[in-house]
C-alpha positions in Angstrom: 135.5 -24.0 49.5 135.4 -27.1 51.4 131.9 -29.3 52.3 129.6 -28.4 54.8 129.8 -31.2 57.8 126.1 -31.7 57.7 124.9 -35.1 57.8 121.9 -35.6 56.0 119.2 -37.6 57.5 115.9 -39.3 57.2 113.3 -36.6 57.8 111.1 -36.4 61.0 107.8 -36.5 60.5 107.0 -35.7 63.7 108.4 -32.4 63.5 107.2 -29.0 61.8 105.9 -29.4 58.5 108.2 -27.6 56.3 107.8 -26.5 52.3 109.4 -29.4 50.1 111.6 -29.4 47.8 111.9 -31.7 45.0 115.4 -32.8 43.8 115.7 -34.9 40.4 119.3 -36.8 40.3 120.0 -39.4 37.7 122.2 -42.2 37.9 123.9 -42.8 34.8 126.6 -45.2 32.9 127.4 -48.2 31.4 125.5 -51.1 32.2 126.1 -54.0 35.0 128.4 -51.4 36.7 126.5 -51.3 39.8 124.6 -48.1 39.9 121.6 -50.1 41.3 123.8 -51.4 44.3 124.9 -47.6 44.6 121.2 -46.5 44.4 120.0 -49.2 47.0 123.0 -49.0 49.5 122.4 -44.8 50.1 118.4 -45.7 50.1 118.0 -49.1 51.7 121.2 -48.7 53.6 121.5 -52.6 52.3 123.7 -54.4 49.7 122.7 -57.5 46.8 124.2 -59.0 45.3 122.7 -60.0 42.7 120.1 -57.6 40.1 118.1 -57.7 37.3 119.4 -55.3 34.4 117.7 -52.1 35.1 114.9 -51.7 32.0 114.6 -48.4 31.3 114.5 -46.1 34.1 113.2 -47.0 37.4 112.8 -44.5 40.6 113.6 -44.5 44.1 112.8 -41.5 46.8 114.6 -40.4 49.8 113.8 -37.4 52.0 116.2 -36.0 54.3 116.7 -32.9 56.0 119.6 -30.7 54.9 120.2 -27.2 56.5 116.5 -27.4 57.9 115.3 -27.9 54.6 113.1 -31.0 53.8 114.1 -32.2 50.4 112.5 -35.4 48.6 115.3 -36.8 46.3 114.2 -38.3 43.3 116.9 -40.5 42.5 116.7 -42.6 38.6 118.6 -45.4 37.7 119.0 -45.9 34.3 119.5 -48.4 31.9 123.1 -48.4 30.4 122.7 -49.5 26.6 121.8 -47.7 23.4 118.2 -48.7 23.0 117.0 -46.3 25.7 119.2 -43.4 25.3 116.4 -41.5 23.5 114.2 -42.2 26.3 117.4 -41.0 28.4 117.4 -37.9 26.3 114.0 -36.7 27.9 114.7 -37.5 31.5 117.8 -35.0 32.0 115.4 -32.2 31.7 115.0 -30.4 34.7 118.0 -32.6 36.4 119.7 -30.6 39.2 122.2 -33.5 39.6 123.7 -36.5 37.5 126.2 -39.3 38.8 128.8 -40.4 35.9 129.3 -44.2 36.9 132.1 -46.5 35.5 133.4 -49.9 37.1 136.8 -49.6 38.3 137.1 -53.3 36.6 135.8 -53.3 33.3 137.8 -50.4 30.9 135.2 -50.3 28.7 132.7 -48.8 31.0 135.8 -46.1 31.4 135.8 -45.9 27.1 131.9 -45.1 27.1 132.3 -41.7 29.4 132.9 -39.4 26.4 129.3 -40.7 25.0 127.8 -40.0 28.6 129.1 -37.1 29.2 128.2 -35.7 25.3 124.6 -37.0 25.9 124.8 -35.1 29.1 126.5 -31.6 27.6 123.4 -32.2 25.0 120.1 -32.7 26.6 121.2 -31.6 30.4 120.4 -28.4 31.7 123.6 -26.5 31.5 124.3 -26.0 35.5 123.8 -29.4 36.5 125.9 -30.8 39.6 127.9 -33.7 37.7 129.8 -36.3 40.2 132.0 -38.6 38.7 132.0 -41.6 40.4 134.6 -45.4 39.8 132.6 -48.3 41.6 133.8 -51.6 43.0 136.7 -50.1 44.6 136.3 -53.1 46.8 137.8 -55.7 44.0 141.0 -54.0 44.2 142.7 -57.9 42.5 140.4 -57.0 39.3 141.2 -53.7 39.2 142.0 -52.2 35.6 141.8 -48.3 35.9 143.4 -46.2 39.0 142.7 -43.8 41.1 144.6 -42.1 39.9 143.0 -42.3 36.3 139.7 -41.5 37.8 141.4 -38.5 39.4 142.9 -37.3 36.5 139.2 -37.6 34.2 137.4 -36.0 36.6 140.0 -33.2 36.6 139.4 -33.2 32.5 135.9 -32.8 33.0 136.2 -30.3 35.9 133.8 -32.3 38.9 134.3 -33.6 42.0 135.6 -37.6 41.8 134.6 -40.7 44.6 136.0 -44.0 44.2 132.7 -46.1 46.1 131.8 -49.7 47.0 128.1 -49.8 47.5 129.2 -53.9 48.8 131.3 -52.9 51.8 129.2 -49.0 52.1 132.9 -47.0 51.3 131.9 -43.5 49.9 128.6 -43.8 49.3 127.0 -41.8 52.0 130.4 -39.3 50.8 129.4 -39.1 47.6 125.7 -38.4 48.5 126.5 -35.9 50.3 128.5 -33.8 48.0 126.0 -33.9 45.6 123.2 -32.4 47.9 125.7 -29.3 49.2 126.1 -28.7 45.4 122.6 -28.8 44.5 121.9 -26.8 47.5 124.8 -24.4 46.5 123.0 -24.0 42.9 119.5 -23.2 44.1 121.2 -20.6 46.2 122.7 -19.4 43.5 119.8 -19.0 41.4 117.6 -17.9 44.1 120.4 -14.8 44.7 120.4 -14.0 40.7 116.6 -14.4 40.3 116.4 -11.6 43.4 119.0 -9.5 41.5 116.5 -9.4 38.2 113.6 -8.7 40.4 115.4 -5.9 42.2 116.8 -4.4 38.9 113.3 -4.0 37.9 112.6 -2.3 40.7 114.8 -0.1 40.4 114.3 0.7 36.7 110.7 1.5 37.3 112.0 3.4 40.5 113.9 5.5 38.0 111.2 6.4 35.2 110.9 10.2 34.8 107.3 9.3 33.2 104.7 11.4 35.9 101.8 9.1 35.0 103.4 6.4 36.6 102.2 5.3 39.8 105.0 6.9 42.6 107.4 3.9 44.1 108.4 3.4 47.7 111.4 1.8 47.7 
């Protein structure tokens, strides 16, 4: 099924207040692959050059409006080296979506997947939306893995695949995007199977022969 064209925008505050909803994405990867130019290019709408190493995990909000629906995204960027992966461990619960980051340029952040992707399988609520995603697409003269490749591990993995640059903005807002329609798609999802349960007990007590029940009206 292809992707909703709905653009997802900065809510209006000056509009209805609506119920929120609360969206917790992570960011994840090897580190000095960019996923804080990723993070600050969909938020900020700017890009540095330069960072600091991400310590631990640090947070950044957005709030848009998708499909009339005000939705705070709580977006994490993570640290990509072994000394906080048990700290990691306890962040992906409750996740709704995760972004597998490697650098288009550096192979080893390509090698490292399988250990994301196991902490992932591991800790991570089993329906999360997973995005696979190559950065620095951009420094196509230092490029060591194809698109190809990235195509081809996504396909392994069974998610959706976007080769970004958060330096010239290519597939960022894309990549955004997908996530969110998925997300949105799974709390649909959920919201149709927890009706079913309710329903089916509905029924069941609908369909007890015991007369000191109370009578139902469905």
């Amino acid at each position: 099924m292809g992707d909703k064209l709905v653009v997802a925008e900065p809510a209006d505050k000056t509009g209805p207040q609506q119920v929120q909803r609360i969206w917790k994405i992570i960011v994840v990867g090897d580190m000095n692959i960019g996923k804080t130019s990723i993070i600050k290019r969909y938020c900020d709408g700017n890009f540095i050059e330069h960072y600091s190493t991400t310590t631990g995990l640090d947070l950044k909000k957005k709030t848009i409006i998708y499909e009339n629906k005000t939705i705070v995204l709580n977006i994490w960027d993570t640290a990509g080296t072994e000394k906080y992966q048990s700290l990691m461990q306890l962040y992906y619960r409750e996740v709704m979506g995760l972004f597998i980051v490697y650098d288009v340029t550096d192979l080893n952040s390509l090698h490292n997947l399988d250990t994301w992707i196991k902490n992932i399988d591991d800790f991570a609520p089993s329906n999360v939306v997973k995005i696979l995603i190559g950065n620095k697409c951009d420094l196509e003269s230092n490029r060591k893995i194809s698109t190809e490749e990235g195509k081809l591990i996504a396909k392994h993995f069974g998610i959706p695949f976007f080769e970004v640059s958060s330096k010239n903005n290519i597939n960022v807002d894309d990549s955004f995007l997908k996530m969110i329609s998925m997300i949105n798609e799974m709390e649909f999802e959920i919201k149709i199977k927890n009706d079913f349960v309710i329903l089916e007990d509905q029924l069941m007590l609908c369909g007890n022969n015991n007369p000191s029940k109370s009578k139902c009206n469905c």
